[in-house]
C-alpha positions in Angstrom: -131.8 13.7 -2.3 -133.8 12.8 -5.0 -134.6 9.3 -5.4 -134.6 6.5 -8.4 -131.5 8.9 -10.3 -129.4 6.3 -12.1 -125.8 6.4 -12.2 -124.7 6.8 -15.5 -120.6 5.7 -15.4 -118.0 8.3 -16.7 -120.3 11.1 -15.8 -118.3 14.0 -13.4 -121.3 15.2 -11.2 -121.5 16.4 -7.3 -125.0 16.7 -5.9 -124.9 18.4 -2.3 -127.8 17.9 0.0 -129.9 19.8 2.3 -128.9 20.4 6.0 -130.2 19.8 8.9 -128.7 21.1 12.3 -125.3 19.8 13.4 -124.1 19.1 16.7 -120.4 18.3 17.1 -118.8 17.3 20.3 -115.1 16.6 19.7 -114.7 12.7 20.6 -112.1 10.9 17.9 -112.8 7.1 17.6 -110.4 6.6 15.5 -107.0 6.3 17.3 -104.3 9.2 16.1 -106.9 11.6 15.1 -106.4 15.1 16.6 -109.6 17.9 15.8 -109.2 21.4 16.9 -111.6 24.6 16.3 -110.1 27.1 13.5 -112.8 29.7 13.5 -114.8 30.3 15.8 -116.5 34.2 15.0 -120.1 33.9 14.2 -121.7 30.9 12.8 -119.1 29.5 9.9 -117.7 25.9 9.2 -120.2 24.5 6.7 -119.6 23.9 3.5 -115.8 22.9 3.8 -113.5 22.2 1.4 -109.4 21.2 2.3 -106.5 20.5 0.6 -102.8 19.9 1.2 -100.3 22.0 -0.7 -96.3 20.3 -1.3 -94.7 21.7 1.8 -97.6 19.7 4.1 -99.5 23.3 4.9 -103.4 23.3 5.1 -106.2 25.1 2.6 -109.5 25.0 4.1 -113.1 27.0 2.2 -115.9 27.7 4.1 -118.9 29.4 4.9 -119.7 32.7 6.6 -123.8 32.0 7.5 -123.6 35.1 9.8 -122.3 37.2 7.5 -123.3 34.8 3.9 -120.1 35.1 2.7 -116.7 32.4 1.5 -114.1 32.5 3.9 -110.8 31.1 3.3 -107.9 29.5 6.2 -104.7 28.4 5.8 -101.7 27.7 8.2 -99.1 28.3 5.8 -97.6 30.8 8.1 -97.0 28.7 10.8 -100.7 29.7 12.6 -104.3 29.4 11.0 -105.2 33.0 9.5 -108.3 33.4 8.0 -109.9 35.8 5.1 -113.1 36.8 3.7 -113.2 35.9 -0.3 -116.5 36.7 -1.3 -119.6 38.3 0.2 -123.1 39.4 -0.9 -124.8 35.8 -0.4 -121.7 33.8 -1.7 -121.7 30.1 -0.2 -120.4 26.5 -0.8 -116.5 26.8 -1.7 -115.0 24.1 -2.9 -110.9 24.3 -3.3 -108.3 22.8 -4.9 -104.3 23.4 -4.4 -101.9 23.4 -7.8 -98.7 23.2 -8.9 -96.6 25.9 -7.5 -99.2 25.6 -4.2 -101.4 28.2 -5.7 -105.7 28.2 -4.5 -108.0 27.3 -6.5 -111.8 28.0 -5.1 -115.4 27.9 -6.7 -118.5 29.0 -5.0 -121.6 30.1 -5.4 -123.6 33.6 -5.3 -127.2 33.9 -4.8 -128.9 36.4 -6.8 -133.2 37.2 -6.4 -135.2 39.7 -8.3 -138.5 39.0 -7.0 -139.8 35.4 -7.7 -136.8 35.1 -10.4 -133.6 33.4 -8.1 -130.5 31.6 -9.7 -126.9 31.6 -8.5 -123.8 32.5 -10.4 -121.3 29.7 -10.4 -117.6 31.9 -9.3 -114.3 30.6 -10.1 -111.3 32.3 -8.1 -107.9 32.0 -7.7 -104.7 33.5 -6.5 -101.9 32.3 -9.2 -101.1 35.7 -10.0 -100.2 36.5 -7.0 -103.4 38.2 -5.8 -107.0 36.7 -6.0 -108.8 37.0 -9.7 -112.6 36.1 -9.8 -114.6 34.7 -13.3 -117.9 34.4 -13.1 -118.8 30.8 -15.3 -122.2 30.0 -15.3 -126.1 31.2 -14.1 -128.2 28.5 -13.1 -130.4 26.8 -10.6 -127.0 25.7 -9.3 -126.2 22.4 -6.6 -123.4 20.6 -5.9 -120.3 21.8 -7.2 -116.8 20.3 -7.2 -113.2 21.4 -8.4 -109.8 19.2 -9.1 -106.4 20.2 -10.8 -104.8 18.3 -12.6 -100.9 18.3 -13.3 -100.8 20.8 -16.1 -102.2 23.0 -13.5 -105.7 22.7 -15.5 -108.8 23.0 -13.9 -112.0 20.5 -13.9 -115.5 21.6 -12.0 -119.0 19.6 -12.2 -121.9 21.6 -11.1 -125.3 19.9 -10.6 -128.2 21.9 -12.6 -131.2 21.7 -10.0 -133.8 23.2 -12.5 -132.7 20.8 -15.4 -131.1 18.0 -13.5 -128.4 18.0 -15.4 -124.6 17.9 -14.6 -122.5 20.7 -16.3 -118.8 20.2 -16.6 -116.4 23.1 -17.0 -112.9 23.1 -17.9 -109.8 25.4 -19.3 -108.1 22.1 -20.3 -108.0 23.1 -23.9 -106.9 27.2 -22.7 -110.6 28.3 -22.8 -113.2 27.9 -20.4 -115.6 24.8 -22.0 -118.7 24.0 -20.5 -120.2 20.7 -21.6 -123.6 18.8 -20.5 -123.2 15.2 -19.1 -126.5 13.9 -18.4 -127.9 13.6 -15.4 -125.8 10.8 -12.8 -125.8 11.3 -9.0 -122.1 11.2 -8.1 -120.9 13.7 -5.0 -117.1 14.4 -5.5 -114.1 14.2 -8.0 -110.5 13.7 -7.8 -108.0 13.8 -10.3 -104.5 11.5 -9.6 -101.2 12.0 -10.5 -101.9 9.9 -14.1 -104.6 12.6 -14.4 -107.1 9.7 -13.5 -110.6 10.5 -12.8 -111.9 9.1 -9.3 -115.4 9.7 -8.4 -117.4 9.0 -4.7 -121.1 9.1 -4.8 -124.3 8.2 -3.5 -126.8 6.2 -5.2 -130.3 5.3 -3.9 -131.6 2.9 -6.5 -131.3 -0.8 -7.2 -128.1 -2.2 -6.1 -127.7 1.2 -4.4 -125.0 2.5 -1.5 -122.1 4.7 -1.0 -120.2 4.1 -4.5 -116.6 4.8 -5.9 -116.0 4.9 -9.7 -113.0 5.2 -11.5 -111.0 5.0 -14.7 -107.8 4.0 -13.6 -107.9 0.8 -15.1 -109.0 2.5 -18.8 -112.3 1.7 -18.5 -114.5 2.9 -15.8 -115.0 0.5 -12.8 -117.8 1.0 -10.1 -117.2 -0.4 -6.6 -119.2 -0.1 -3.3 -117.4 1.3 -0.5 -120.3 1.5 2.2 -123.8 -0.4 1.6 -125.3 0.2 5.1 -125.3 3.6 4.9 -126.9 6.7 3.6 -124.8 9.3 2.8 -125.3 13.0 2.4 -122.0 15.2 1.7 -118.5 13.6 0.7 -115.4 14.2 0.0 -112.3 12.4 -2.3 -108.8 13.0 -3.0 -105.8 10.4 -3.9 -102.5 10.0 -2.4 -98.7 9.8 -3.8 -99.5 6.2 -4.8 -102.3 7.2 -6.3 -104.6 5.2 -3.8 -108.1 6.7 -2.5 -108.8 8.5 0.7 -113.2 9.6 1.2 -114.4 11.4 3.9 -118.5 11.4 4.1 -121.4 12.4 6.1 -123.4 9.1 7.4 -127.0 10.7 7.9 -127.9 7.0 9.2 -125.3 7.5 12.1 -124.8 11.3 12.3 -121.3 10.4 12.3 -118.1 11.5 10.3 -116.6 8.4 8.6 -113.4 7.7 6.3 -113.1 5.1 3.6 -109.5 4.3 2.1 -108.6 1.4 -0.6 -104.5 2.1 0.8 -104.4 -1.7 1.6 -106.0 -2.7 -1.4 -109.3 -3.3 -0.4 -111.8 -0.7 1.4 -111.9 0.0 5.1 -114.2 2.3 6.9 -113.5 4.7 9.6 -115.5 6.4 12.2 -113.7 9.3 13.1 -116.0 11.2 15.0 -119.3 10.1 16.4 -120.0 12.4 19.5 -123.5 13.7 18.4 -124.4 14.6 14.9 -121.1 15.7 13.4 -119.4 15.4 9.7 -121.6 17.1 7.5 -119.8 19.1 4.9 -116.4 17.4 5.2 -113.9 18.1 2.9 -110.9 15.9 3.0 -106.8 16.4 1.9 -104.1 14.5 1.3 -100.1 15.7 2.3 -96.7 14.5 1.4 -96.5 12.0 3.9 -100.2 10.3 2.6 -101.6 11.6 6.0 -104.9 12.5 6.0 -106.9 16.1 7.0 -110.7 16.9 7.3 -112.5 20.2 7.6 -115.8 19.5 8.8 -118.7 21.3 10.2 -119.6 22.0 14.1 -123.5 23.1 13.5 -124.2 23.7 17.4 -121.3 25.9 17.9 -121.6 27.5 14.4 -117.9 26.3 14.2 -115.2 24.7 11.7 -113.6 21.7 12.7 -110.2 20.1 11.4 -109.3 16.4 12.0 -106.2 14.8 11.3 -104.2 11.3 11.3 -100.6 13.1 11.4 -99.2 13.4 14.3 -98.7 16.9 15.6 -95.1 17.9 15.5 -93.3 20.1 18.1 -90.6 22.9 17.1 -90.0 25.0 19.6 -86.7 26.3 18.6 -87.7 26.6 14.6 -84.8 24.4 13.5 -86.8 21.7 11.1 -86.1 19.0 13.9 -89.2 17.9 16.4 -89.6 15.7 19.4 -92.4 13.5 18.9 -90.1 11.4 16.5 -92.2 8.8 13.9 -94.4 10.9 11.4 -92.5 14.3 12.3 -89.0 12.5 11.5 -85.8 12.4 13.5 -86.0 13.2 17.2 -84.5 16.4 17.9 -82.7 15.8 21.3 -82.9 19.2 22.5 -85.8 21.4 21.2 -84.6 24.4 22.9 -80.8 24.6 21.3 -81.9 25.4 17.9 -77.7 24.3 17.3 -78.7 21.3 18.7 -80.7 18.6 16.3 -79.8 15.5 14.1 -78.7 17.4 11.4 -76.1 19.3 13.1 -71.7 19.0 12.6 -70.7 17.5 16.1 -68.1 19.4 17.8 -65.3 17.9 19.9 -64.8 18.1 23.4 -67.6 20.6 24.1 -69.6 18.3 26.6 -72.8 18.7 23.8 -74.4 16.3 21.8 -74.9 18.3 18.5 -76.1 16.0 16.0 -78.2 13.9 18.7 -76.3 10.8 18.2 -74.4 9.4 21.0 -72.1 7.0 18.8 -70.4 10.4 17.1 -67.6 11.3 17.1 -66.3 8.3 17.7 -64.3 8.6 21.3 -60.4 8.5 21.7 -57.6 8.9 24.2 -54.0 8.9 23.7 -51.0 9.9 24.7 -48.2 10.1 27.8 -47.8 12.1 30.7 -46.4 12.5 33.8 -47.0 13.7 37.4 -46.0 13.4 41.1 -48.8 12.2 43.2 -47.0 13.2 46.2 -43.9 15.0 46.2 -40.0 13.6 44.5 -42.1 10.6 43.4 -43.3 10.4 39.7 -46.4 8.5 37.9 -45.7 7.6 34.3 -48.9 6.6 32.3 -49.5 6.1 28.5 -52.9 4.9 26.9 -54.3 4.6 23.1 -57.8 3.5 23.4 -60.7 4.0 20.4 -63.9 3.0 21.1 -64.5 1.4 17.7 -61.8 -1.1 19.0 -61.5 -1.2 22.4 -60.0 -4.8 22.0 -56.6 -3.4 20.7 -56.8 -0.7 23.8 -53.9 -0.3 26.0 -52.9 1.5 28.5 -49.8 1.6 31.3 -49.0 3.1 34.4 -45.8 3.3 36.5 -45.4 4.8 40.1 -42.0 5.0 41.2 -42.4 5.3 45.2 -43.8 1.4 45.2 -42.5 0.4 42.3 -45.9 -0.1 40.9 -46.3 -1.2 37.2 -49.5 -1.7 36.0 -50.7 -3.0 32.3 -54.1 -3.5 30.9 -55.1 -6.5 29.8 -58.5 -5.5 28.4 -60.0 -2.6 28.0 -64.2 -3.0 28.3 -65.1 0.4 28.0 -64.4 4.7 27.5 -66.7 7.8 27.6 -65.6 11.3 26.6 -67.6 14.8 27.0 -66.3 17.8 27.7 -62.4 16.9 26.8 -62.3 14.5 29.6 -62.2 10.4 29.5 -63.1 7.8 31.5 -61.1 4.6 30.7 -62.6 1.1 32.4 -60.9 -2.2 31.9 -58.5 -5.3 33.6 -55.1 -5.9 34.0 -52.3 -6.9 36.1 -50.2 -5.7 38.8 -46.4 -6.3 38.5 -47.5 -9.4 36.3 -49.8 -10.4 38.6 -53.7 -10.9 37.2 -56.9 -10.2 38.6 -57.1 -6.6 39.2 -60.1 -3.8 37.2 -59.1 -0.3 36.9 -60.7 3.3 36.1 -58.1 5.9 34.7 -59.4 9.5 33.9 -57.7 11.5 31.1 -58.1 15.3 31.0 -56.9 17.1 27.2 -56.9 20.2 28.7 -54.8 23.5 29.8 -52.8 21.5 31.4 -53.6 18.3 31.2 -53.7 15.7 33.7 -54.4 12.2 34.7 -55.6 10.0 37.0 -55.9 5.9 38.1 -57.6 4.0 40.3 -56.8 0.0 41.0 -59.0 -2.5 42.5 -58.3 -5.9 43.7 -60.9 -8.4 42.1 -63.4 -8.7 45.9 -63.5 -4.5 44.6 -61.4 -3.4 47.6 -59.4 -0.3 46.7 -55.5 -1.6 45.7 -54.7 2.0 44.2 -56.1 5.4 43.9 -54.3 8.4 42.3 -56.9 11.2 41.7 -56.9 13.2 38.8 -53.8 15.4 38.9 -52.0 17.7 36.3 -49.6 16.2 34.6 -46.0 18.1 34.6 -45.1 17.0 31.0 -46.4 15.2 28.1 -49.5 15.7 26.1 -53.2 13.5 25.8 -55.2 13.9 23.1 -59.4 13.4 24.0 -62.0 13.4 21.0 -65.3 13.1 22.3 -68.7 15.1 22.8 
């Protein structure tokens, strides 16, 4: 980087640095962080740039160095597929997601004739439907940085080596404008949802560290995130409440660290510091203000992905995972796509559609009768909701012992399957002190059972479950 540059504030400018070999051993610090490789053919992952589209999918641009070229990868299928955007010595993407979730990409494309080399500065993008590539500028070209804003406008800094001079493009006004703003050091620029300018950057000089500028306020405002620290590449996007997330490369370290203002002040992040890992990190923000980082694994010659959101399990594709918190309400049974919390329940069929217990709310009622041994009939009548078991009753008479039996309380009832289990006290012929557990089938036929214990829980009664020979029971349960 070159030294004693002053930061001029206000200035849009990204300066990108030499590179140096990268090793990158997968070992997350940071708590909740899960990496994983994306491509792996040939030597490709610097150079990274991610964003975050409205339905949560990932946009990652990177470079080919086996076969110089931009490559593009994106999971919005479900899977990471990747494609080859531009070839013929075309390197450092940087990408940006729009309204409607459309790509936007720059990069860069080296051009020699003999002694004479300069770069074209390429501007791409896929909101027709297919990709459409402009070629914007020739120069001596660095660092180069792209952000949308909400009128789906686009705003690009390129860092003139040869002049040292920042060059900011933009279709803002419908046409693309390319203007000069002096010569700063910043390293990457984010636009927020008040089409704010936010600005991370490196500065070497007096009073020097890793910086943060912004206008938010309607004036610009410099604050440092990280003084002990030099930094090399970086990355910045805001989230939904317009707070600041950085990924950067500390060269001091070799590590990949993360810098958010989220609780007001800034807090620093190492997410990975297995070796010498982070260079070219790009970083995105989704829905849920969880963070993503492409990065780059130099001694593999691989890209690398980290991410704070917790990875959600679908199996049966019905919107509904398992892991619960970030990925929303627990889907009780990931294999019954039928099955999840948004589901009707249905009565009686011994499933838990919606994955709530408590629903529907369980019921028994009705009057039957049966002989539980021959000539001699059982009489029992019940109307018990679980919402109020307190006004529960239930009644049983057995003619061969003159048995007549009344609840007193009723402490509890279970349904699945169109059959109920009814717990609770009462007394026998007026006398207290006995628990009972009656079964109630609502079927074809139905039929009833009861069970009586004294209160040292010796058997007083027992009736098994037996069809009843007339009357009806209603059951509503799961």
């Amino acid at each position: 980087m070159k030294k004693g540059m002053s930061f001029l504030i206000g200035i849009l400018f990204l300066m990108q640095m030499s590179v140096t070999a990268f090793a990158s051993t997968i070992n997350l610090s940071a708590i909740g962080w899960v990496s994983s490789t994306i491509d792996s053919v040939g030597v490709v992952g610097s150079s990274t740039s991610v964003a975050v589209d409205t339905d949560n999918k990932v946009h990652i641009s990177y470079y080919d160095a086996t076969n110089m070229s931009v490559k593009y990868a994106a999971n919005t299928s479900g899977s990471w597929v990747t494609d080859t955007i531009a070839s013929n010595n075309s390197y450092n993407p940087s990408l940006a997601v729009g309204p409607m979730n459309k790509v936007h990409m720059i990069y860069k494309t080296r051009v020699e004739w003999g002694d004479y080399k300069r770069s074209y500065l390429k501007y791409t993008t896929n909101i027709s439907g297919s990709w459409t590539t402009t070629t914007l500028d020739m120069s001596i070209i660095g660092g180069i940085s792209i952000a949308v804003d909400s009128d789906n406008k686009v705003h690009i800094c390129e860092y003139d080596w040869e002049l040292g001079r920042l060059w900011y493009f933009t279709n803002a006004t419908g046409d693309w404008a390319k203007v000069d703003n002096a010569s700063p050091t910043t390293n990457s620029i984010a636009v927020d949802s008040n089409d704010k300018v936010h600005i991370s950057y490196y500065y070497d000089g007096t009073n020097g560290g890793f910086k943060y500028a912004t206008n938010a306020s309607g004036s610009w405002v410099a604050t440092t995130v990280d003084s002990n620290v030099y930094v090399e590449y970086n990355s910045i996007k805001t989230d939904s409440n317009n707070k600041v997330h950085i990924s950067y490369y500390d060269y001091t370290n070799h590590d990949l660290k993360y810098a958010t203002n989220a609780s007001d002040g800034w807090v620093t992040t190492t997410v990975d510091s297995n070796g010498d890992v982070g260079g070219y990190s790009s970083i995105a923000v989704d829905s849920n203000n969880k963070v993503h980082i492409s990065y780059s694994d130099g001694t593999n010659g691989d890209l690398k992905y980290a991410t704070n959101a917790s990875s959600c399990t679908d199996n049966d594709s019905d919107g509904y995972a398992i892991e619960g918190g970030d990925c929303g309400v627990v889907d009780c049974n990931d294999s019954n796509p039928a099955v999840n919390p948004g589901a009707t329940e249905i009565n009686n069929n011994s499933i838990d559609d919606d994955c709530n217990p408590a629903t529907p709310t369980v019921t028994t009622s009705g009057s039957g009768n049966n002989y539980p041994v021959p000539l001699f009939r059982a009489s029992l009548s019940l109307n018990v909701n679980a919402s109020s078991l307190g006004t529960g009753s239930l009644s049983y008479y057995y003619t061969r012992n003159r048995l007549y039996f009344v609840s007193t309380s009723i402490t509890g009832i279970t349904a699945t399957g169109g059959i109920a289990t009814i717990t609770g006290a009462g007394k026998v012929n007026n006398v207290t002190g006995y628990t009972f557990t009656a079964t109630i089938t609502d079927g074809t036929p139905d039929a009833m059972g009861l069970e009586i214990k004294k209160s040292d829980g010796t058997v007083y009664y027992s009736a098994p479950s037996q069809n009843v020979s007339s009357g009806n029971y209603t059951v509503v349960g799961q």
